[in-house]
C-alpha positions as CSV (number, residue, x, y, z in Angstrom):
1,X,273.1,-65.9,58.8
2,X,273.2,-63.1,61.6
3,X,273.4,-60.4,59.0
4,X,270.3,-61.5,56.9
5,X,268.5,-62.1,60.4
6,X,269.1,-57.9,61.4
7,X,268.0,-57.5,57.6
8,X,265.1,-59.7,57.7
9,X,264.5,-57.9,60.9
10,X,265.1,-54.2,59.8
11,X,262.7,-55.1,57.3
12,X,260.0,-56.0,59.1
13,X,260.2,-53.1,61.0
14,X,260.1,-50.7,58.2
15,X,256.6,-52.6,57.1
16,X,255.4,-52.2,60.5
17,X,255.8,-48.8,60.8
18,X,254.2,-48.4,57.3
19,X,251.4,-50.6,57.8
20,X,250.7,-48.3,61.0
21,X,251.2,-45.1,59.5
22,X,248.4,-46.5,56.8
23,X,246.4,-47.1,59.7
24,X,246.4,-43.9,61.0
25,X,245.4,-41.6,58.0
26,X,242.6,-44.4,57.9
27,X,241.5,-44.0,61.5
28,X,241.9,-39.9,60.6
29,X,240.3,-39.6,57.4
30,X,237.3,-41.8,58.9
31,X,237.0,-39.8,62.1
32,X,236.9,-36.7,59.8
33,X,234.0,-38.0,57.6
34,X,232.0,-39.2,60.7
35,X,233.1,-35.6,62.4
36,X,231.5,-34.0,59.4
37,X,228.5,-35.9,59.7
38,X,227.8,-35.6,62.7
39,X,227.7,-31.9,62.7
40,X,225.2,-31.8,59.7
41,X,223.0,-34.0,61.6
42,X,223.5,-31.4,64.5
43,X,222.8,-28.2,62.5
44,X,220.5,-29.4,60.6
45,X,217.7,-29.4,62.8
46,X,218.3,-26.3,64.6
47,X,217.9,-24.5,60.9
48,X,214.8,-26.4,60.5
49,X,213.4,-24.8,64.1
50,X,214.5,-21.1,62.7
51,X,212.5,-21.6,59.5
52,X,209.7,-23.5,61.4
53,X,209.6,-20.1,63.8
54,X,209.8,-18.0,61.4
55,X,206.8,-19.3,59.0
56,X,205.0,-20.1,62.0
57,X,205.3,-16.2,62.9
58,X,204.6,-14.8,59.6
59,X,201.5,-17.0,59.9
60,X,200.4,-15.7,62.8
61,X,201.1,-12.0,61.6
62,X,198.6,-12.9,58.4
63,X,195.9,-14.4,60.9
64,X,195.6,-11.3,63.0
65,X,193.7,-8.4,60.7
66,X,193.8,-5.0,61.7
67,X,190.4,-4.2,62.9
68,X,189.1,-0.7,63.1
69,X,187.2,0.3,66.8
70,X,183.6,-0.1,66.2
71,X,181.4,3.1,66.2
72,X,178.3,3.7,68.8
73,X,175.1,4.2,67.2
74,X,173.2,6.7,69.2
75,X,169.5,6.5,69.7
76,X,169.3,10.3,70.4
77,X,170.6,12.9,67.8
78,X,174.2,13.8,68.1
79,X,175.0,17.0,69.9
80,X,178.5,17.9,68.3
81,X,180.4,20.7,69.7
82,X,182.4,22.3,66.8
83,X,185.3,24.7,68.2
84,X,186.2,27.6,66.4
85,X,189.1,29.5,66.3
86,X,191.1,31.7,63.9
87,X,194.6,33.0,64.4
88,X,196.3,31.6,67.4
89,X,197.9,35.2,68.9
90,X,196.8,38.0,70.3
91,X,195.1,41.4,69.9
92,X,191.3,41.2,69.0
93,X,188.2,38.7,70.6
94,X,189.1,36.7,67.0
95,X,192.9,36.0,68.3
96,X,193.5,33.2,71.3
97,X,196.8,33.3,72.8
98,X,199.1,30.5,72.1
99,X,199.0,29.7,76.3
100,X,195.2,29.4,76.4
101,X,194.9,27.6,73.3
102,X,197.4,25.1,74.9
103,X,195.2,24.7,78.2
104,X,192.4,23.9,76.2
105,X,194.2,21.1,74.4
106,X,195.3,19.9,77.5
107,X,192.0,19.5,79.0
108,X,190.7,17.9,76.2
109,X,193.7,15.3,76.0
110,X,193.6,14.8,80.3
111,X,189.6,14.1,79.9
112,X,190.2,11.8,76.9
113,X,188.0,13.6,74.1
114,X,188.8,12.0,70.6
115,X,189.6,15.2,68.0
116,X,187.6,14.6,64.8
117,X,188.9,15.0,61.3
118,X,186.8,16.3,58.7
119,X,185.6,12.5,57.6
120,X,184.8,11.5,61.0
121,X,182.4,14.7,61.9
122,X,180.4,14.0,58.6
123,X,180.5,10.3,59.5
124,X,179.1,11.1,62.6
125,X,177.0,14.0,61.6
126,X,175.2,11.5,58.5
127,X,174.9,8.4,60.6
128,X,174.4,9.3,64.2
129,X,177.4,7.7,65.5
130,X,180.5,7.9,67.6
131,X,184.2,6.6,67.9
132,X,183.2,7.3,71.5
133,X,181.1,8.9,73.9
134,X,182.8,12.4,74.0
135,X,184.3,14.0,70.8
136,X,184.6,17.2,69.6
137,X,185.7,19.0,66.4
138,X,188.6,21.7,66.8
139,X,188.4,24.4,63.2
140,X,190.7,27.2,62.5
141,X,189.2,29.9,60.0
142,X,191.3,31.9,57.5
143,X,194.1,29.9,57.8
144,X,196.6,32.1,59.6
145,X,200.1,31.3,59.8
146,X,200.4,30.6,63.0
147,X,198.5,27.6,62.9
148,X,202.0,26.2,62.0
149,X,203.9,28.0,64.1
150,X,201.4,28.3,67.2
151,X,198.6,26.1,67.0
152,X,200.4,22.6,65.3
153,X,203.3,22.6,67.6
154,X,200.5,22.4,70.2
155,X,198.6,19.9,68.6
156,X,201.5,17.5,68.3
157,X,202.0,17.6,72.0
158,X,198.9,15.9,72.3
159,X,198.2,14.0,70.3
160,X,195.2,16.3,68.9
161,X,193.2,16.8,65.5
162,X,192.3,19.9,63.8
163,X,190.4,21.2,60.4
164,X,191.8,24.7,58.7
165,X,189.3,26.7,56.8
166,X,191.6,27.9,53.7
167,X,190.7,31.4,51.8
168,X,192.3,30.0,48.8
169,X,193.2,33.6,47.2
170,X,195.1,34.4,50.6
171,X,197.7,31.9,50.3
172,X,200.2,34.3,48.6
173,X,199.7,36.7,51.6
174,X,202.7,36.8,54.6
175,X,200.3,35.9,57.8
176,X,198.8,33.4,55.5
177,X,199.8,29.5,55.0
178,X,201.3,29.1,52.0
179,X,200.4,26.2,49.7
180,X,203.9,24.6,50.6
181,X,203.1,25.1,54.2
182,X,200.1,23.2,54.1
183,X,201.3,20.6,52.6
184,X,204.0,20.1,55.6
185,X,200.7,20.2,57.8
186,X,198.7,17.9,56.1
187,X,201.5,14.9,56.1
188,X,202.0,15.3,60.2
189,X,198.4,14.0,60.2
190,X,197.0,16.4,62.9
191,X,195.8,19.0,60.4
192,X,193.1,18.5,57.1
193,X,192.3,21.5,55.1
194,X,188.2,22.7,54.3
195,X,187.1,26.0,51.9
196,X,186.2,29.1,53.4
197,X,185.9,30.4,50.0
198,X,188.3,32.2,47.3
199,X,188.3,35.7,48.8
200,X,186.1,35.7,52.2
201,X,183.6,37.9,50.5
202,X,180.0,37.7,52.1
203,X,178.2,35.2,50.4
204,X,174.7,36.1,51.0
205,X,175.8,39.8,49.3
206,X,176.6,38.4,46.1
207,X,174.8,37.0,43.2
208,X,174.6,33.9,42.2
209,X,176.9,33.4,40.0
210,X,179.8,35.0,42.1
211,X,178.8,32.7,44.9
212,X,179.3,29.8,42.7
213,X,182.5,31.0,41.7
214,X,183.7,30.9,45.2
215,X,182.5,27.7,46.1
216,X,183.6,25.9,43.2
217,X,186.9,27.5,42.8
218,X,188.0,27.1,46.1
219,X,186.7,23.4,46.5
220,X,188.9,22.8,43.0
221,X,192.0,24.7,44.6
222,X,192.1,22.6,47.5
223,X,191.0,19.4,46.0
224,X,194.1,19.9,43.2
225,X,196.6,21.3,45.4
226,X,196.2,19.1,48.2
227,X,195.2,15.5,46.6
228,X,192.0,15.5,48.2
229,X,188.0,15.5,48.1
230,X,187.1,18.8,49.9
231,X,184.2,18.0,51.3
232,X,183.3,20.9,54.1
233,X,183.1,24.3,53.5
234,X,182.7,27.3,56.1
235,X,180.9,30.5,55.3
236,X,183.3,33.9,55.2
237,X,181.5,35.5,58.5
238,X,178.7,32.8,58.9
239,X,177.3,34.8,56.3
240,X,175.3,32.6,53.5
241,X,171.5,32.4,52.3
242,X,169.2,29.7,50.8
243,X,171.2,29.9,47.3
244,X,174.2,29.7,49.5
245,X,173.5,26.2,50.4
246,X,172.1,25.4,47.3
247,X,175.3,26.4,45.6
248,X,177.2,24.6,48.3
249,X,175.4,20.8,48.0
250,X,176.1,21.5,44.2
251,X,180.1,21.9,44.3
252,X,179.8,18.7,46.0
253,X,180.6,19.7,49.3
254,X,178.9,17.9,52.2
255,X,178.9,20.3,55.4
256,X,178.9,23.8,56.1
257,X,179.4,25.4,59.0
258,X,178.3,28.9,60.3
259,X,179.3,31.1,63.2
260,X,175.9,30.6,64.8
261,X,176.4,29.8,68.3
262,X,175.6,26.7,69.5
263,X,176.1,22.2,69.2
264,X,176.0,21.0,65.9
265,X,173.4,18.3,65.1
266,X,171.7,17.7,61.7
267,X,168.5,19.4,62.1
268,X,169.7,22.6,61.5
269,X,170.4,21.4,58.1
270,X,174.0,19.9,56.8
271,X,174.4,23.3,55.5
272,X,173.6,25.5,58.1
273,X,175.7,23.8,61.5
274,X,176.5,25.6,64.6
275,X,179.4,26.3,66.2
276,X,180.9,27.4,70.0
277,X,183.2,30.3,69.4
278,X,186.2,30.4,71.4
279,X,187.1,33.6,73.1
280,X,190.4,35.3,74.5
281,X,190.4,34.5,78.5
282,X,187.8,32.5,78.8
283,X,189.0,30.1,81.6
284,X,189.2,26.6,81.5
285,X,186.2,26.1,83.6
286,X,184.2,27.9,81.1
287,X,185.7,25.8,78.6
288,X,184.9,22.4,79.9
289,X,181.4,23.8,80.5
290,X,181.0,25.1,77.0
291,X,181.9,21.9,75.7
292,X,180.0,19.1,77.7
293,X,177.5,17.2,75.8
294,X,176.1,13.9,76.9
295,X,175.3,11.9,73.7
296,X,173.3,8.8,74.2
């Protein structure tokens, strides 16, 4: 009787340990699923606040179009001075050393004039209008090499716009841009490229047809070459005559400039627009002087 009791009793045990063991891979396999739960319900939302964010940014990105600065429409005509330089060195009243060329950046950058690309000027030129009250155009005849080397490096610093006048046939020449050149210029974005002809010949000494040819070659040169619409061209010398500016409204170009002295404006004819020469050693006073214009 006492031995089956201890078994009876041994027994028990065994079933109570078992029945508790059960017990607590229940409570532990429960605990796990409700762990698991829980942390979806926890995540969840915090993914759902990311996306949420994000669309609600994108959305705001979509509803905010970039809008362009409006123009000013002038009620006088515009006065434009139109800078012209050519090789940026020294050694003739044509050359302007890399230093004063600099200074005269500089000023215009310190008294906040905006640099014009080619579009702008004939924007503002055919519609008597601004981007703001004082603007000026910066050109560099013939296309000299060191308009890289000099004049770009210059323009970079700040933050300044200028137009080259290319003699097309010069571009195999050493002190000339090459077409490769050019190209490096034109994707900075401070340069664009205009025509001053095939071989800088003086127009109004030529015949017709061999003005044409210079006109419309050098427009198609450029225009190929570059991937653009030339659409200014400057006269070799100022030099060009009525049948010059016929010529030049029928290769399709829209400006030309001379070396007449004086501010463009329209009434001089689109074909026929001064300019203000720029001289070696002229200070900066005379500069500033040259070039203020009050448009209105």
């Amino acid at each position: 009787m006492e031995l089956s009791e201890k078994v009876g009793g041994i027994i028990m045990k065994r079933k109570g340990l078992i029945w508790g063991s059960c017990l607590l891979i229940i409570i532990a396999i429960f605990g796990g699923v409700v762990w698991r739960q829980s942390r979806r319900t926890t995540v969840a939302p915090r993914t759902t606040k990311v996306t949420k964010s994000a669309a609600s940014s994108a959305s705001k990105a979509k509803a905010k179009p970039v809008t362009q600065p409006q123009w000013l429409k002038l009620k006088h005509q515009l006065k434009l001075p139109i800078l012209m330089y050519h090789s940026i060195s020294t050694g003739n009243q044509l050359r302007v050393p890399q230093a004063q060329f600099a200074q005269e950046m500089a000023y215009l950058k310190a008294h906040h004039y905006r640099t014009l690309t080619t579009a702008e000027a004939i924007k503002a030129l055919e519609t008597n209008s601004v981007p703001q009250k004082k603007v000026v155009w910066i050109t560099l005849d013939d296309a000299y090499k060191d308009n890289l080397t000099k004049a770009l490096p210059v323009l970079k610093r700040y933050d300044l716009h200028a137009t080259i006048n290319v003699i097309t046939g010069f571009t195999h020449k050493s002190n000339h841009l090459s077409l490769a050149e050019m190209t490096r210029m034109q994707r900075t974005g401070h340069v664009d490229f205009a025509s001053h002809t095939v071989q800088h010949l003086n127009l109004n000494e030529l015949t017709a047809a061999q003005q044409k040819t210079e006109l419309v070659a050098s427009k198609q040169w450029l225009d190929q070459k570059l991937n653009q619409n030339t659409q200014m061209l400057c006269y070799p010398a100022g030099r060009a005559d009525a049948t010059t500016r016929k010529l030049a409204k029928q290769a399709g170009y829209k400006l030309a400039l001379t070396t007449q002295e004086g501010l463009a404006q329209m009434s001089q004819g689109r074909y026929n627009l001064e300019r203000l020469r720029i001289t070696p050693g002229m200070t900066t006073a005379t500069f500033a002087t040259l070039i203020q214009v009050t448009n209105s």
